[in-house]
Each structure stands twice: as C-alpha cells, then as structure tokens.
N, C-alpha and C positions, 0 to 999 in steps of 0.2 A: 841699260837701254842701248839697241843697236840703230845707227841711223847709217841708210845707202849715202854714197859721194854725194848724189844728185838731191837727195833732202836737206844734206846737212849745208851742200850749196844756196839754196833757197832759206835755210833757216840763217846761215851767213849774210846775204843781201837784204833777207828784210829785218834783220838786225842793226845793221849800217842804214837802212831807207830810215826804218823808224828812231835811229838814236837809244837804242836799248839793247838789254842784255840777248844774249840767245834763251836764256830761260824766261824772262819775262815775251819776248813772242811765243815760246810754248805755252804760256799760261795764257795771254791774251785765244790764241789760237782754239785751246782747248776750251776756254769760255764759251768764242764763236761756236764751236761744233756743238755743245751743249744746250744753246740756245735755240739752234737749226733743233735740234734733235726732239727739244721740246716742245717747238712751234710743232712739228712733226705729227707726233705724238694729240696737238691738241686739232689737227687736221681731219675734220672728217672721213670717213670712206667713200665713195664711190657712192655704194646704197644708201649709208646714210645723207648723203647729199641729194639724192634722189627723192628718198622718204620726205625728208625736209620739204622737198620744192613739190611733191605732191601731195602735203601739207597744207600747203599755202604759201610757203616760203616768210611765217614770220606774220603776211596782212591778216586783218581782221576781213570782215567779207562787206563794210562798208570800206575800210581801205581800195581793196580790190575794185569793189566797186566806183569810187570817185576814179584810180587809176583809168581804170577802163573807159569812162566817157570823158576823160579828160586826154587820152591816145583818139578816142572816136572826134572830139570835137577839132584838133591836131589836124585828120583825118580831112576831116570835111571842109578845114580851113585853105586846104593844101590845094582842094579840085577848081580845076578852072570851070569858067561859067558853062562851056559847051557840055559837062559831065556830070552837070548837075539834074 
C-alpha cells in the first residue's frame, strides 16, 4: 500500500491525537467508512421516499386523522378573537 505525504501526515497526527498505532487508526477509520457505507446503502431513494410519504408515511388513516384535528384545533387556538 502506497500512501501520498499529505495522508500519511494525517494518518501521523491522529495517531499521536488518539495514543495509538497508525494501523489501528486504519482499522478504526475503515470501520467508520463501512458503517457510513452501510447506513448508505440502508437509505432510501429519492422515489422511494416519496412512494413512502404518498403512502401515508407509516399513519394509519385514524392516526392521520387525530393528527389532523389536533394541527386544526392548534389552528383555532392560535386566532385572536377579532378572526374568529
């Protein structure tokens, strides 16, 4: 394995920041990216996220329903007397 000046810089200092070898921040490091990678991966698309929220996003249609008069009653609580 080839590493540029400016990596092996960085792989130096946070060698010394953390009290550990340069190989154990490679391994710690390559953990993090695996984990990124598989949050990633467990990340919806775009459409999917769409389909989802024009699903319902998860409520049942009494959910939906309580949400709803419970934003509306919010709503009504909020209006001064002259708007009513």
């Amino acid at each position: 394995m080839s590493l540029d000046a400016g990596t092996l810089g960085i792989l130096d200092s946070l060698a010394k920041r953390w009290s550990v070898s340069k190989a154990e921040v490679m391994r710690r490091s390559i953990r993090k990216m695996k984990e990124r990678v598989d949050d990633d991966d467990k990340r919806p698309t775009p459409l999917q996220a769409m389909e989802w929220l024009q699903g319902g996003a998860g409520l049942s249609v009494a959910e939906g329903d309580e949400f709803k008069a419970n934003i509306e009653a919010e709503r009504q609580a909020k209006r001064y007397w002259w708007e009513a």
